[in-house]
Structures are given as structure tokens and as C-alpha cells.
MDTraj code that builds the backbone (N, CA, C; nanometers):
import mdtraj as md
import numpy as np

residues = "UNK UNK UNK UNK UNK UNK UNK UNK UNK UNK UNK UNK UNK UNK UNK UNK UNK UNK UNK UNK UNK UNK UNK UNK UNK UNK UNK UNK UNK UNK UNK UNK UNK UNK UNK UNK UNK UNK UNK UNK UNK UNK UNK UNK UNK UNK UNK UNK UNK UNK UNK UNK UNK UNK UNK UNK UNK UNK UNK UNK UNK UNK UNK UNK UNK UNK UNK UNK UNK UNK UNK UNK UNK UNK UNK UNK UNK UNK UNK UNK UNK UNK UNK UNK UNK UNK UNK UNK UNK UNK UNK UNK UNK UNK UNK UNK UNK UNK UNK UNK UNK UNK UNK".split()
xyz = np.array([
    [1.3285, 0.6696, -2.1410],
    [1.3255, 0.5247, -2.1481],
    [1.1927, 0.4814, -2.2112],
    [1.1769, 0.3809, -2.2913],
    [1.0922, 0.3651, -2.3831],
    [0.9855, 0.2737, -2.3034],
    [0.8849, 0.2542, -2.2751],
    [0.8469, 0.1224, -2.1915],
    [0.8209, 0.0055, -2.3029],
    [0.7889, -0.0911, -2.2115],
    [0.8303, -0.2411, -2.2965],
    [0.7303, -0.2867, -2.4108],
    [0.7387, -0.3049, -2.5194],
    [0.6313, -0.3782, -2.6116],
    [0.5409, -0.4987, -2.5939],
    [0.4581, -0.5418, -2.6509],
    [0.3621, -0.6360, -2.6089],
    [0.4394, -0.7187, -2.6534],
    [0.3707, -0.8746, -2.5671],
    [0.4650, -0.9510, -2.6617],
    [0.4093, -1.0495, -2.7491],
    [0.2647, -0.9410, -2.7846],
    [0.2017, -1.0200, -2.9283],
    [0.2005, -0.9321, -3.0258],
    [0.2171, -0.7882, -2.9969],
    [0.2204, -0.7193, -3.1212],
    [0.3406, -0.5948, -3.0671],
    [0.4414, -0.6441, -3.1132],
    [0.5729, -0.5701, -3.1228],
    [0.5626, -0.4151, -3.0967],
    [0.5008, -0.3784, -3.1934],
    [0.5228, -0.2478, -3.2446],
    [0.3884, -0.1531, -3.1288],
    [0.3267, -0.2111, -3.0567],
    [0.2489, -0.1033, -2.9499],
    [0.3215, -0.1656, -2.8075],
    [0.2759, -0.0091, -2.7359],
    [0.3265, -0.0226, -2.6143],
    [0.2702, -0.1259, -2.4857],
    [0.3358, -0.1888, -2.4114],
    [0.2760, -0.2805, -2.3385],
    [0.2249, -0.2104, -2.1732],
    [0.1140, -0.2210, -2.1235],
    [0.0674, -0.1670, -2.0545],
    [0.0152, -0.2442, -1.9327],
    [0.0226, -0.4033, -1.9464],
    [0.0110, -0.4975, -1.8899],
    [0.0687, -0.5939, -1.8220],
    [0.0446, -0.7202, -1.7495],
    [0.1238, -0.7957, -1.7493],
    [0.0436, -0.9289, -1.7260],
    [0.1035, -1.0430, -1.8046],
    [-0.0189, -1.1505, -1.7751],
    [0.0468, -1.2179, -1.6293],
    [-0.0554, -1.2053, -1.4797],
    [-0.0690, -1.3200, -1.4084],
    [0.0003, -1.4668, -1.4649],
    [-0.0447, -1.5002, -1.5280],
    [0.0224, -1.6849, -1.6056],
    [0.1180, -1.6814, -1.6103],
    [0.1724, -1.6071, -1.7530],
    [0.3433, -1.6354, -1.7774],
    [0.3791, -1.5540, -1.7351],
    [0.3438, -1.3929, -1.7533],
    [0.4358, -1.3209, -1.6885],
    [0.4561, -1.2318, -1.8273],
    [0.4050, -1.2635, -1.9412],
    [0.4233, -1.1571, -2.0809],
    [0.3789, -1.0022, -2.0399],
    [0.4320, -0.9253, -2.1364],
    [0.3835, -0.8239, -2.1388],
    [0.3356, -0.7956, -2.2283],
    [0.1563, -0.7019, -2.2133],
    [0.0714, -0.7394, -2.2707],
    [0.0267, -0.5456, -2.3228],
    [-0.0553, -0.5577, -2.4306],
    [-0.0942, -0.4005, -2.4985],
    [-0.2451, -0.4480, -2.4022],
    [-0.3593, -0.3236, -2.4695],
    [-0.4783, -0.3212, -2.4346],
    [-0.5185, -0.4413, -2.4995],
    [-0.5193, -0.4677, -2.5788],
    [-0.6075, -0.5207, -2.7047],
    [-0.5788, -0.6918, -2.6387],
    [-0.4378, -0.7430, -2.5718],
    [-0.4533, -0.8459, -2.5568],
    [-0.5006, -0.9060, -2.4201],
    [-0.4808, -0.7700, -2.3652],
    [-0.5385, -0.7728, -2.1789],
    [-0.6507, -0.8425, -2.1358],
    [-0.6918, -0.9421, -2.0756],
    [-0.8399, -0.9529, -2.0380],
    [-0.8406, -0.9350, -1.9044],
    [-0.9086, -0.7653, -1.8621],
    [-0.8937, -0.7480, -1.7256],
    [-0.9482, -0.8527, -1.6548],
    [-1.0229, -0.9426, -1.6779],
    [-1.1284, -0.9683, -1.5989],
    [-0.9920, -1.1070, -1.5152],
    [-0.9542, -1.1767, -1.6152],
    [-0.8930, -1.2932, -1.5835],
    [-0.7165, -1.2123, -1.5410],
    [-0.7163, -1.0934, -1.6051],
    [-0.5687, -1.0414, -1.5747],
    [-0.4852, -1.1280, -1.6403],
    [-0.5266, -1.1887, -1.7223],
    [-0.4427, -1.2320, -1.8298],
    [-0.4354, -1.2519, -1.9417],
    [-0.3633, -1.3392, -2.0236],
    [-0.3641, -1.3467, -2.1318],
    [-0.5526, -1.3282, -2.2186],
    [-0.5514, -1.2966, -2.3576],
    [-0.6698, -1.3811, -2.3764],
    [-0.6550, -1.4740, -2.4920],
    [-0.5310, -1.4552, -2.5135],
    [-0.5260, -1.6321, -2.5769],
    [-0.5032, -1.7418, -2.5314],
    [-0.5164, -1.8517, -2.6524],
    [-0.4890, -1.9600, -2.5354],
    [-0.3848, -2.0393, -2.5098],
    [-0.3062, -1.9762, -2.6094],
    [-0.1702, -2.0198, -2.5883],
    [-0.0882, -2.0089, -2.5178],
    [-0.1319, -1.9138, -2.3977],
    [-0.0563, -1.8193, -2.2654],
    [-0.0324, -1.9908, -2.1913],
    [0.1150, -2.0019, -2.1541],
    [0.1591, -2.0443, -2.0208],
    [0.2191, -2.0213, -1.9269],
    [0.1856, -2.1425, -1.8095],
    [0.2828, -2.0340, -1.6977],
    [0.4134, -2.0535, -1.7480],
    [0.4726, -1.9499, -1.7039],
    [0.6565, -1.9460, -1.6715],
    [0.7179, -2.0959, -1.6669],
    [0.7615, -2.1422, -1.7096],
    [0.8643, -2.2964, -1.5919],
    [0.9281, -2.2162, -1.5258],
    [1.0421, -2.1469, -1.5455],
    [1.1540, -2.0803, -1.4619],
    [1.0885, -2.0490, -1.3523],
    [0.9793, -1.9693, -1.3384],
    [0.9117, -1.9499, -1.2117],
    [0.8584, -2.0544, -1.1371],
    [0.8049, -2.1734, -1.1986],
    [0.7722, -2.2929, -1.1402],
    [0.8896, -2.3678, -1.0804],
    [0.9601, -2.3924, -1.1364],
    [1.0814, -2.4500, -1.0931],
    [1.1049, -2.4175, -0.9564],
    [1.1532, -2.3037, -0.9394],
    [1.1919, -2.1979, -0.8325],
    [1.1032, -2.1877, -0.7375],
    [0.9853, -2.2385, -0.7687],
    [0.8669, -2.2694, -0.6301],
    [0.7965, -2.4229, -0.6453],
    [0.8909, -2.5248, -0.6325],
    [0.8398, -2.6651, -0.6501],
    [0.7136, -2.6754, -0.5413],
    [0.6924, -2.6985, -0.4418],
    [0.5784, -2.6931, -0.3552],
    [0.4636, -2.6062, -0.3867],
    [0.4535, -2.5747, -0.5281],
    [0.3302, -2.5025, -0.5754],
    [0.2552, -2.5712, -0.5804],
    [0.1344, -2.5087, -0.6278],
    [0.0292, -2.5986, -0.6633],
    [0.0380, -2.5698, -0.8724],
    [0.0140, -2.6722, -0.9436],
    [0.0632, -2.6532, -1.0826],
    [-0.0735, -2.5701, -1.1491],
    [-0.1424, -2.5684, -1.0702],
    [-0.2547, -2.4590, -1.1541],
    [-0.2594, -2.2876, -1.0830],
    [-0.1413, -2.2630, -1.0174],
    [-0.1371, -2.1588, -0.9432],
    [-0.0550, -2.0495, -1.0188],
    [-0.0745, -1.9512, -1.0758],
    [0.0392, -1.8512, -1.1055],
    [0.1788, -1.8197, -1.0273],
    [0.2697, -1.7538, -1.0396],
    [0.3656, -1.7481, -0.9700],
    [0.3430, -1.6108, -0.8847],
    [0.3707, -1.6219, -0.7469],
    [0.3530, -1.5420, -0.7094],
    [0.4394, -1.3904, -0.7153],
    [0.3725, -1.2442, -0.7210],
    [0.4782, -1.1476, -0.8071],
    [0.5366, -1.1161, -0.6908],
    [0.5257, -1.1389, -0.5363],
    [0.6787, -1.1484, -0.4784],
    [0.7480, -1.1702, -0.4561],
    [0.7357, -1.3522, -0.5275],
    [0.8501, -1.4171, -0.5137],
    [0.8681, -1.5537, -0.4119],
    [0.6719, -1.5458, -0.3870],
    [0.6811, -1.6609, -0.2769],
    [0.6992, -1.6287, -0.1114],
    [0.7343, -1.5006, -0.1098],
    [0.7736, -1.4442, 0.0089],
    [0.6290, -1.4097, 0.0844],
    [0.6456, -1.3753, 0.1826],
    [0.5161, -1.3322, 0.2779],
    [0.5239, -1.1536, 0.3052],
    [0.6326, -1.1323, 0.2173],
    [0.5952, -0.9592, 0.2159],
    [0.6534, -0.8803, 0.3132],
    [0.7358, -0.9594, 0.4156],
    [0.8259, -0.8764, 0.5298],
    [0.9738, -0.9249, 0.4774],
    [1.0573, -0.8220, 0.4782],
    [1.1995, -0.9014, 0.4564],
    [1.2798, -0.9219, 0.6307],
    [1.3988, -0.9431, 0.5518],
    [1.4497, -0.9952, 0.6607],
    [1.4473, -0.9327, 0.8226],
    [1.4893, -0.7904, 0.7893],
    [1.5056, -0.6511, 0.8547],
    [1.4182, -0.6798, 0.9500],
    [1.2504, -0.6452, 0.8758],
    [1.1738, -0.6717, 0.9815],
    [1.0996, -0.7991, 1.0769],
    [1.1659, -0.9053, 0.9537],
    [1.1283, -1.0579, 1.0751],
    [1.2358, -1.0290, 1.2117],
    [1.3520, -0.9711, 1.1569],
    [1.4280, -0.9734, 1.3237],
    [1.4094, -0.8875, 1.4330],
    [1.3262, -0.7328, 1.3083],
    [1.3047, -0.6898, 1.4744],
    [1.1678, -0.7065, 1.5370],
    [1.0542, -0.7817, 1.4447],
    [0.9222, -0.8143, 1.5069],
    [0.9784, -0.9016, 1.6182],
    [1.0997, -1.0336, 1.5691],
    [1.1338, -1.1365, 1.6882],
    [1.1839, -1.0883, 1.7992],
    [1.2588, -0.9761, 1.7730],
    [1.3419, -0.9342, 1.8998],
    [1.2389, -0.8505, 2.0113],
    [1.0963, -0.7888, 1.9089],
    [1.0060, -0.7434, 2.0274],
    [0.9299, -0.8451, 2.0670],
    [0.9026, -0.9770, 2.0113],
    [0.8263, -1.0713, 2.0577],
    [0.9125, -1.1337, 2.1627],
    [1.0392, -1.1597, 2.1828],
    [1.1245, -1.1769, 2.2905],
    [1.0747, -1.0853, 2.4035],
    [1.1282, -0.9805, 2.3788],
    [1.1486, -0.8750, 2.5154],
    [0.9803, -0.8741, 2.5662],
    [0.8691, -0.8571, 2.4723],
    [0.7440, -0.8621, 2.5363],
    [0.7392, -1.0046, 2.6206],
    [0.7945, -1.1276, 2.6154],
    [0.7380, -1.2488, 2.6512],
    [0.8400, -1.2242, 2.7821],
    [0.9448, -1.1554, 2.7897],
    [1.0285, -1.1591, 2.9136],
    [0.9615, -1.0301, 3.0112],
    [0.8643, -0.9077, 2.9014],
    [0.7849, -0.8546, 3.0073],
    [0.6967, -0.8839, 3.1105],
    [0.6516, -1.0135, 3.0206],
    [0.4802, -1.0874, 3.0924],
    [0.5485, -1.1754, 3.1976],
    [0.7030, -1.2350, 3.1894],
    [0.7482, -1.3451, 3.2656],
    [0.7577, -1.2302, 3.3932],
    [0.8241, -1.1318, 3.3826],
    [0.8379, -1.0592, 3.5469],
    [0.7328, -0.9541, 3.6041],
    [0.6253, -0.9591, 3.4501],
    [0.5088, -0.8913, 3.5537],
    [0.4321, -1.0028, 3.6457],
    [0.4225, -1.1164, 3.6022],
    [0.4074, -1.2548, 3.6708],
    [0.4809, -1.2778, 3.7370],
    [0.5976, -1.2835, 3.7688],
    [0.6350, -1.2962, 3.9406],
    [0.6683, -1.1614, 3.9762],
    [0.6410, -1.0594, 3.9620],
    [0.6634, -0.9495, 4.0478],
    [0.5363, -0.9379, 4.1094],
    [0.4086, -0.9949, 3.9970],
    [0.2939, -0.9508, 4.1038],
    [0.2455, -1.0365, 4.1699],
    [0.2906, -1.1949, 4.1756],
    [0.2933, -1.3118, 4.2325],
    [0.3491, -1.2506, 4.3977],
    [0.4793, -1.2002, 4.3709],
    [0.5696, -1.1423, 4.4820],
    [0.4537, -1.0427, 4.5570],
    [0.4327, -0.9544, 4.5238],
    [0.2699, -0.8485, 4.5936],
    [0.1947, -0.9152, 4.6228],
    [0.1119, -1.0247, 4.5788],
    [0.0370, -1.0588, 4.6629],
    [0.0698, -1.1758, 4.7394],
    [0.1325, -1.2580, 4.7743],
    [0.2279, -1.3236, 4.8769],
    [0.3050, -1.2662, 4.9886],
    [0.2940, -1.1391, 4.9444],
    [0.3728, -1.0853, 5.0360],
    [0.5154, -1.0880, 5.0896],
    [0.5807, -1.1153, 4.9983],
    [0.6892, -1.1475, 4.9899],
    [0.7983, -0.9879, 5.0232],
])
top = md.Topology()
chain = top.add_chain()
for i, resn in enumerate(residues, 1):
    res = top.add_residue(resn, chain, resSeq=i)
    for name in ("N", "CA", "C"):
        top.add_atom(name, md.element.get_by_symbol(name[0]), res)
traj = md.Trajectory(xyz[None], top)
């Protein structure tokens, strides 16, 4: 499989990717420092803007998608141990309420 071309000079291989729009970029157009473009014609994406209206308009798009990096899988089973721990603390609290009352 060939990897992808720049998408300022066709014919070399792209090794990059600009933060802004999202091009793919050779050495020559890379500016590590900014991780992006170094022209100045680089913009962000719309399609990606669109798709995250509550951005801020000077913000890049984020490369996961806006997400916080856990999928679904594990938001349900962090919730399902944050359940069962909060029903641990409820009966170590009255069981040891019960011990010292004397119950």
C-alpha cells in the first residue's frame, strides 16, 4: 500500500498531518513547531467544524472526535463499579452504625 501524498506537492510522500485542516503534509511543508501547515493558506476543516458547533472557532478539531477517550464499553462498566462501590459504603455505614449501637 502506497502511503498518502502531500497535498502541496503531489508527487512526494506525505509524512504529516496538519492540526488546522487536517492535509497531509511532506517534510518540506511540515512546521513541527506549530504542527502545521506553513503556509498561509492552511484552513480549518468546515466539515469538522460543523460536526462540533460548541467549539471555540480558533480551536483545531479535535483528532478523536470530540470524545473524552473512553468509549462506550468502558463508561458502563466504570458506572456499574461506581454503583456497587456507593452501595458498599451505604452498608458498611449501617452495619457499623449497627456495632456500635449495639444492636
Amino acid at each position: 500500500m502506497r502511503p498518502p501524498s502531500c497535498a502541496y506537492h503531489p508527487d512526494r510522500d506525505a509524512r504529516h498531518q496538519c492540526l488546522r485542516c487536517g492535509r497531509m503534509l511532506c517534510d518540506e511543508c511540515y512546521d513541527p513547531e506549530l504542527r502545521a501547515c506553513k503556509y498561509g493558506n492552511c484552513k480549518p476543516d468546515e466539515a469538522a467544524y460543523r460536526a462540533n458547533e460548541g467549539r471555540r472557532a480558533d480551536r483545531p478539531p479535535d483528532p478523536r472526535g470530540g470524545q473524552s477517550g473512553m468509549n462506550t464499553g468502558c463508561r458502563i462498566v466504570v458506572a456499574i463499579l461506581a454503583i456497587i462501590g456507593g452501595i458498599f459504603l451505604l452498608l458498611l455505614a449501617i452495619c457499623g452504625g449497627m456495632l456500635f449501637l449495639n444492636y
